[in-house]
C-alpha positions in Angstrom: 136.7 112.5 29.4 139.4 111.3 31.8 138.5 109.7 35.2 140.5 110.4 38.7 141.7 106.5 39.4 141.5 106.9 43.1 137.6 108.5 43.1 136.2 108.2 39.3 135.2 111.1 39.0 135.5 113.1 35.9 138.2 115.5 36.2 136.7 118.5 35.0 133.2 117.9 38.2 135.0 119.5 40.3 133.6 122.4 42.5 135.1 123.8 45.5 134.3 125.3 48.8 136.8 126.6 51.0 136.8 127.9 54.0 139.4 129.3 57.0 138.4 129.6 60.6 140.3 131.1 63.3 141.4 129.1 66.0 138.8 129.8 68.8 135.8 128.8 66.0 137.6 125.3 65.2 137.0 122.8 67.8 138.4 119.2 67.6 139.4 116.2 69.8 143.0 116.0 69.4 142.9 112.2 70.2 139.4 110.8 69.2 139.6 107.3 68.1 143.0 107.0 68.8 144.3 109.6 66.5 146.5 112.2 67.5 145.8 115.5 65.8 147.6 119.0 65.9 146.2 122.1 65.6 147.3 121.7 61.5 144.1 119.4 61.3 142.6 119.9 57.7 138.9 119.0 57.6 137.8 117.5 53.8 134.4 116.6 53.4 133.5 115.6 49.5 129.8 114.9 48.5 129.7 112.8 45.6 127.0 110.4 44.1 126.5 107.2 45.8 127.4 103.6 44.3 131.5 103.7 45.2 132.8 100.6 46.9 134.6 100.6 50.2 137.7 99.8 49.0 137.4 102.7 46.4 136.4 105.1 49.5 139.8 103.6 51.2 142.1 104.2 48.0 140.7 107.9 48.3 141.0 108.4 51.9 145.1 107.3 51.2 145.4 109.6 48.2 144.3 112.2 49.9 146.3 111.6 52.9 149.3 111.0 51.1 149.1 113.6 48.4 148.7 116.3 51.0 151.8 114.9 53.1 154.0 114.4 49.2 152.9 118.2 48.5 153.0 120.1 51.7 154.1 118.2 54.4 150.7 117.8 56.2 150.5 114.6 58.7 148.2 112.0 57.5 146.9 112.0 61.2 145.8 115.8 60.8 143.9 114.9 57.4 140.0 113.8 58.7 137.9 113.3 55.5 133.8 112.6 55.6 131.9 111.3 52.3 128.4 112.7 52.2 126.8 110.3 49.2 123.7 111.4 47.4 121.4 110.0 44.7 122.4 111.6 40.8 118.8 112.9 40.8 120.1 115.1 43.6 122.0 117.3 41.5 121.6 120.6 39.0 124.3 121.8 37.8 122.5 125.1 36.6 119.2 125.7 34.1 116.8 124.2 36.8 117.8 120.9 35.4 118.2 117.6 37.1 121.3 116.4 34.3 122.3 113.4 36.2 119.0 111.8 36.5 117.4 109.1 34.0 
């Protein structure tokens, strides 16, 4: 099984949720923090097990950033990304097991 450098991750634990809002449902400051946002803003928030270093959270906040720029043009300043972390006995993946927890 291959890992993702940037968030070691397996590459196949991947599950997605997507969603589109229309303008007058997606509120945002366009300068909070001193980041200036356009109404491109893409919100990406990833729940993953807990354990990563801070530097490994700052080498995926770039790649994200900079993949989405490299691939579509997006502005790293419209790219907002928030880690939820979670114990591995916090997961089933289906069967009513707990697989990650030992």
């Amino acid at each position: 099984m291959r890992h993702s450098s940037a968030s070691a991750c397996l590459r196949n634990d991947r599950f997605q949720v997507i969603g589109e809002h229309r303008a007058e449902n997606f509120a945002f400051y366009s300068d909070y923090i001193g980041v200036h946002r356009t109404e491109d803003l893409v919100i990406i928030q990833i729940t993953w097990n807990e354990g990563r270093s801070t530097e490994q959270k700052k080498a995926l906040y770039k790649a994200i950033a900079d993949g989405l720029h490299s691939a579509v043009g997006l502005r790293r300043e419209d790219v907002f990304i928030n880690l939820i972390e979670v114990k591995k006995e916090n997961w089933s993946f289906g069967n009513g097991e707990a697989q990650y927890a030992v």
